[in-house]
Each structure stands twice: as structure tokens, then as C-alpha cells.
MARKE-660463 format. One record per residue (C-alpha): residue in one letter; x, y, z. Coordinates in steps of 0.25 Angstrom, whole numbers, plus 2048, in hexadecimal, padded with zeros to 3 digits. Example, Ala and Ser with C-alpha at 12.3 -4.5 7.8 and 13.67 -1.06 7.14 Angstrom:
% MARKE-660463
A8317EE81F S8377FC81D 
END
This chain:
% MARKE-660463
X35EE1C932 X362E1C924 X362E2C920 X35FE30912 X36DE35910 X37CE32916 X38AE34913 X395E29911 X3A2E29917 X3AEE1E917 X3BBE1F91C X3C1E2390E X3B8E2F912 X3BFE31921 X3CBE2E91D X3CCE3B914 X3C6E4491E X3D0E3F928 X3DCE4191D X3D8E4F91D X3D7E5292B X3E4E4D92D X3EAE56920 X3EEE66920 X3DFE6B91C X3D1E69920 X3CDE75919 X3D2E7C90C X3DAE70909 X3DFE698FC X3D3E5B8FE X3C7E668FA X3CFE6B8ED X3D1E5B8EB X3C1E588EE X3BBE648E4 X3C5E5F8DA X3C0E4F8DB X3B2E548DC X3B4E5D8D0 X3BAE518C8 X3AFE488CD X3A3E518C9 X3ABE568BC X3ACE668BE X3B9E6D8BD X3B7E748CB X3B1E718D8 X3B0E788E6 X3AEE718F2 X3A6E7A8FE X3A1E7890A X392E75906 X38AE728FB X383E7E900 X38FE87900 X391E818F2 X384E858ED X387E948F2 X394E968EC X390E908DE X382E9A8DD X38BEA68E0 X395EA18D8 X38AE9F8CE X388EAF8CF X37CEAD8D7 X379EBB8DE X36FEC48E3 X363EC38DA X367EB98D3 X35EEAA8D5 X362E9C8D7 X359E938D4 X35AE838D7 X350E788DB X346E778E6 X34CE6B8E9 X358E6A8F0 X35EE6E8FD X35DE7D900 X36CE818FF X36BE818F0 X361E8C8F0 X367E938FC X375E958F2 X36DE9E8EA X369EA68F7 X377EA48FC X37BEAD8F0 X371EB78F3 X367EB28E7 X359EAE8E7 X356EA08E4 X34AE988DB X345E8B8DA X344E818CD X33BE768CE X340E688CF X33CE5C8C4 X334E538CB X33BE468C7 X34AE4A8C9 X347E568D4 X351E5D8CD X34FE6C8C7 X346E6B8BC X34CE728B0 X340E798AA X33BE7C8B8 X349E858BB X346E8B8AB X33BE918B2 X341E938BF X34BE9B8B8 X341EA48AF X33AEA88BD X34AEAB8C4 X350EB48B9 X359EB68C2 X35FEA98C3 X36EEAA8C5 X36FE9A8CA X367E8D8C9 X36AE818D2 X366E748CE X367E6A8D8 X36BE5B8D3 X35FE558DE X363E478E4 X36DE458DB X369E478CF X36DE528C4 X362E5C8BF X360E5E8B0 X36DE668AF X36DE6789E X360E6E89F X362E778AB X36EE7D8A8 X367E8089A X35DE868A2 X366E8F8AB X36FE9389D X364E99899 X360EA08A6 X36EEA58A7 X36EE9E8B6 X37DE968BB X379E878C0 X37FE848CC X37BE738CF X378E6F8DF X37DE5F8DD X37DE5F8EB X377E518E8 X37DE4F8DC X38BE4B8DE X38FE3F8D3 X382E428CB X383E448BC X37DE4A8B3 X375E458A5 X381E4889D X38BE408A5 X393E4B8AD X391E4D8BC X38AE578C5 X393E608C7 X39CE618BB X394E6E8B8 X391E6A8AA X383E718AE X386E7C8B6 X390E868BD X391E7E8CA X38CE718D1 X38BE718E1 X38DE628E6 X38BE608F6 X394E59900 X38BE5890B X38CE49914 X37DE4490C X382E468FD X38AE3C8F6 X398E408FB X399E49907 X3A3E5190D X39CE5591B X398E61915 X39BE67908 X399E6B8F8 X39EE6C8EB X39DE778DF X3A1E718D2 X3A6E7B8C6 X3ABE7A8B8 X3ACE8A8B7 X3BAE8F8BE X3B6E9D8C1 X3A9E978CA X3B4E8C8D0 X3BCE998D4 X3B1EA18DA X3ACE948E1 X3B9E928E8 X3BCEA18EE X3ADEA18F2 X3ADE948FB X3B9E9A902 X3B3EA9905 X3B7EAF8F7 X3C4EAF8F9 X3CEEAF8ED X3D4E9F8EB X3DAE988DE X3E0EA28D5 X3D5EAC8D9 X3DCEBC8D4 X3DDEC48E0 X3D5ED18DF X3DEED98E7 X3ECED88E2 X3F2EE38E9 X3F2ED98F6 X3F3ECD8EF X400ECE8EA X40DED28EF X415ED68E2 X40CECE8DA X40EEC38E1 X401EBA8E9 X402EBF8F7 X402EB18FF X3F6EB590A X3EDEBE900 X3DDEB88FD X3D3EC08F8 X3C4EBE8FD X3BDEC28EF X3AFEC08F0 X3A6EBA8FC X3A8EAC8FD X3A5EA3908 X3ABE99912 X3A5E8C90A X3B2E8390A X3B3E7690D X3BEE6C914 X3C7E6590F X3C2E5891B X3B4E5A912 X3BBE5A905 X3C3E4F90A X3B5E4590D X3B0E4C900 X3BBE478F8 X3BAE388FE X3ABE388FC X3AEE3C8EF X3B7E318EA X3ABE278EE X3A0E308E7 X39EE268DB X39BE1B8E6 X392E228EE X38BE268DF X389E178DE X382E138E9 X379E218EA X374E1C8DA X372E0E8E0 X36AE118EA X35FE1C8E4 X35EE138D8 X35BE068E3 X351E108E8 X34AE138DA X349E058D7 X344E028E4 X338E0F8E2 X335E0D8D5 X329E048D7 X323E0D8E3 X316E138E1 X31AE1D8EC X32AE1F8EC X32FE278DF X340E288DE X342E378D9 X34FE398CD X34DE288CC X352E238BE X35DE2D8C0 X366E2A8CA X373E268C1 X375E368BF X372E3A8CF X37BE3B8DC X36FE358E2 X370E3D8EE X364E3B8F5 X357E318F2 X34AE388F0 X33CE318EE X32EE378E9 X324E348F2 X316E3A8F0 X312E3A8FE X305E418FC X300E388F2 X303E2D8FC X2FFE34909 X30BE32912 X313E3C914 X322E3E914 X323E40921 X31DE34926 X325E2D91A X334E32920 X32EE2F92E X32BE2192A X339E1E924 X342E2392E X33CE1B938 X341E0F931 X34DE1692F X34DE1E922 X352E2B921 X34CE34917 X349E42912 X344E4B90A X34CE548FF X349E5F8FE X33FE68905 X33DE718F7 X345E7E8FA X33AE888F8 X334E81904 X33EE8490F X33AE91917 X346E99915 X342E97905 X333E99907 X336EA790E X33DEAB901 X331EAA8FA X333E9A8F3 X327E918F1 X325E838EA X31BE888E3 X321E878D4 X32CE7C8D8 X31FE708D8 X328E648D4 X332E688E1 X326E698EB X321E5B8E4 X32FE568E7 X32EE5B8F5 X322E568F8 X325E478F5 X335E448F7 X33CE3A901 X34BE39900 X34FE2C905 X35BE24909 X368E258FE X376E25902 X384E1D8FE X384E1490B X374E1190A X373E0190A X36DDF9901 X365DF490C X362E02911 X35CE06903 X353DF9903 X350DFC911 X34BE0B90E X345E05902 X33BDFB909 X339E05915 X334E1090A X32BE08905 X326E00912 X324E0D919 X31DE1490E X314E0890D X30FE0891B X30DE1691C X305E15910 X2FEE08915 X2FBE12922 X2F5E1D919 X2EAE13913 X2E6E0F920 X2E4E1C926 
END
């Protein structure tokens, strides 16, 4: 079965994890200070905090943002669930801006009026979708205005850059970028995330709150009387000085982290290489349409997705995946909109006004796109597509 997603790992990779189980630390140890400085140095921001998840990530960058009780988060329909859940996380409310059919990313004007029905809006998420950066300029233009912090999910999006040349995450458009570390994104870690900075004051609040709140760097202490012992640092003193939670990560994590790093620009290659052999090879199909094609020489190209107008052509998707994985295709489907999950329809969200999202929805397939995916396992997935897409249309005509 060749699966629609899948990490890389060499010996480069092992040997680092090994050489840290075999040091002092496997937790709270000098490799995660040395990965968030090479990853901030990679992505050009002056700070970057590594947790335990993207998810956790997304968390502590909305209430770092400020985001509270009240206050509304808004970000893209679609996208996985955790970067809504971050704006409930902080005890918020959370809305939905409709995407741009072509790059499935937030559709600026669509957020302008997103943002004029939440005056509330404390945070906005954009979500770099498959790779491939959202109109950044203009929605941080938009938000200015709005008063609202922009806080961006590149969970995809690690290595892409934007129009002006810098890379996601140097925070030239906004207060925080959230990257992932999870085993089916470019670089893994097992599990883990990334909040990239360029303001110290958020650095400093990010650090004490993925380590329960407690006071670290330089932080002054609050309550001097039994922090120093004639005016001297007592040794054991700490101060918990706001509620923070346990979302550190390992050095063994940071230590697969920081190998995969130094291999990022290769795996870069071969993802571009691959979604653009797949645009070339679609781009005569009356039936298969590459979403973000034209574009993928600014993308992390992440994950591979098609337009198929499965209605129009009376098979259904279903029967499509079905099809495929019995000659040995994996595929799936990203996402299921949001506001169509149970949790989010109970709290009273529709997809009534997001239209372009529920056309997206309605006719995607993700398909194969990793670094070790052959160039005989592309053509393979190539031909089968079209071979099994062919016959069951063939048995549609004949019913």
C-alpha cells in the first residue's frame, strides 16, 4: 500500500536520538535550546519555542495573543480542528472565514467581512493549506485595521515562502507562526511544534507558559521577601506566576527534530518535484484538476490535493478511494470542513455562508506525496488514477 503520507528517517536520524539517550538529559536539556535556535535561524525569526504539539502550540500563541473570555478567533474552515479548538482552549469563541476556491486558503475579503460580523475579534488564524502561504500583505492589512493579532497555523508550511522572498515563520506578517512536527509533515519529531517570534516580551510569556507558568530566563520574581536572602538569589526559589501548562517537549524529540532539520532543503526538493510531475501529468484531464498548481515554488507542499467534480461525473468518492486502495493507493480527504464536525454543529456553526469551503469539501481527494515516493510509484499512482477513473465511468454509461 503506498499511503498518502510518511516520514523519512536514516541513520543520520537514529544516530542522534541514540547520542542523546546516551547523554545527561532526555528532557529539559541543552539539544531543544540548540533546535529552536537552528529552526529560528532557518525560518528567519529572532525566537522560536519548541512544545510538545502543534496543538499545544496553537493554545499558548492565542492566549498569548490575549485571546480571553469573549473575545473570537477566527480562522479557515479548512483545516484540521485543533486550530479552532485554540480559540476555545482560551475560553473564546470561534468563527469561520471562507476559503479562495483556487488556493483553499483564507480568502481576504471573505475575513473583511467575517471580521465586521465578530467585532470581537481578538485573533485570526490563517492557515498556510498544503503548503502554500495565504495572501499574507493583504490579511494582515485587513486585521490592522480590525485591531485583531495574527497568529499563523503553518502546520503545512514549514520551508514555504512568501511573495516577498522571506519564509513562513519570520513573522514579517504577524505576531506568531505555529509550524508542526508531527511524523506526516516535512520534518518530524514523533510528535511536536514550533512557535516562532520576533517580539521578546510574547518569547518570554511563551516560555514560562509551556512549563506551567512558572518564572525562567531572567523573569523578576514577585515576591522578593523569599526570593532572596540579603539580596542575594536564593538557589531553590521559582515562582509559578501565571497558569501555564505542561507542553514541553524532549530533548530525544528535539534531537530527531534537529537532524531532520539539517536535511529540510532536500526533502523541499523532492516534495516540489513531485506535485509539479503530478501537474503536468493532470493538466490535460478533463476530469482531475491539481488545486494551488502554478504555485508550488513558494509551497512546503505538504500534502497533494485534486479537484474532482464528482457529481458532475456520477461516481462518488467513496467508490473512487475504494477503487484506488485496492490496487494499492492510499488516499484521503483534507479536511472535513470544521463547522461540519458534531462537537462544532452543537455550538450552533453551519456552512451556510462558507459556499467555497462546502464546494471544496465536496469534491477533494488527497493523493500520494512524500520524500521516499518513487518515481515509478508516482507514475504508477498516475496511470491507476486515470485507469480506474476511466472504467468506472465506462460502468456508469453502461448502466
Amino acid at each position: 500500500m503506498i499511503p498518502y503520507g510518511k516520514h523519512y528517517i536514516d541513520e543520520d536520524d537514529i544516530q542522534a536520538v541514540v547520542d542523546v539517550l546516551r547523554s545527561g538529559f532526555l528532557t529539559q536539556g541543552p539539544t531543544i535550546a540548540e533546535f529552536e535556535n537552528a529552526f529560528s535561524h532557518y525560518v528567519g525569526s529572532k525566537y522560536a519555542v519548541a512544545v510538545s504539539s502543534c496543538t499545544a502550540g496553537l493554545h499558548l500563541a492565542a492566549i498569548a495573543a490575549g485571546l480571553g473570555p469573549g473575545d473570537t478567533l477566527i480562522t479557515s474552515p479548512i483545516t484540521f480542528v485543533a486550530s479552532a479548538n485554540a480559540g476555545l482552549y482560551a475560553g473564546g469563541n470561534v468563527a469561520f472565514a471562507d476559503i479562495n476556491p483556487i488556493t483553499v486558503n483564507m480568502d481576504p475579503a471573505a475575513l473583511a467581512a467575517c471580521l465586521e460580523d465578530n467585532p470581537r475579534t481578538k485573533v485570526v488564524v490563517p492557515v498556510h493549506f498544503a503548503g502554500l502561504p495565504c495572501e499574507m500583505e493583504a490579511i494582515k492589512n485587513v486585521c490592522d485595521r480590525a485591531e485583531a493579532v495574527v497568529v499563523e497555523d503553518a502546520a503545512h508550511a514549514l520551508g514555504a515562502t512568501y511573495n516577498n522572498g522571506q519564509r513562513v515563520g519570520s513573522c514579517c506578517y504577524s505576531l506568531m507562526t505555529v509550524f508542526s512536527l508531527h511524523p506526516v509533515k516535512t520534518i518530524a519529531a514523533g510528535e511536536g511544534g514550533v512557535i516562532t517570534t520576533n517580539d521578546e516580551s510574547t518569547y518570554r510569556l511563551l516560555i514560562r507558559l509551556r512549563s506551567h507558568g512558572i518564572t525562567k530566563l531572567d523573569d523578576r520574581f514577585i515576591i522578593k521577601e523569599q526570593a532572596f536572602t540579603e539580596k542575594v538569589p536564593n538557589p531553590w526559589y521559582y515562582e509559578m506566576q501565571e497558569l501555564g501548562f505542561h507542553y514541553r517537549i524532549t530533548d530525544i524529540q528535539c534531537a530527531l527534530a534537529l537532524s531532520q532539520l539539517s536535511k529540510l532543503d532536500e526533502f523541499l526538493k523532492k516534495r516540489t518535484e513531485i506535485a509539479e510531475k503530478y501537474d503536468a501529468a493532470f493538466a490535460g484531464s478533463g476530469y482531475l484538476k491539481p488545486f494551488q498548481s502554478g504555485k508550488r515554488h513558494i509551497s512546503g507542499n505538504h500534502i497533494y490535493t485534486l479537484c474532482i467534480e464528482f457529481d458532475k461525473i456520477g461516481i462518488s468518492r467513496q467508490k473512487l478511494m475504494r477503487c484506488l486502495k485496492e490496487c494499492g493507493i492510499g488516499t484521503q480527504v483534507h479536511y472535513l470542513p470544521v463547522p461540519m464536525h458534531p462537537f462544532y454543529i452543537q455550538r450552533g456553526h453551519n456552512m451556510a455562508h462558507l459556499p467555497q469551503a462546502a464546494n471544496y469539501y465536496a469534491n477533494t481527494l488527497t493523493i500520494p506525496l512524500f520524500y521516499s515516493l518513487s518515481a515509478s510509484d508516482q507514475g504508477f499512482i498516475i496511470d491507476q488514477l486515470g485507469n480506474v477513473l476511466g472504467y468506472l465511468l465506462k460502468k456508469e454509461e453502461l448502466k
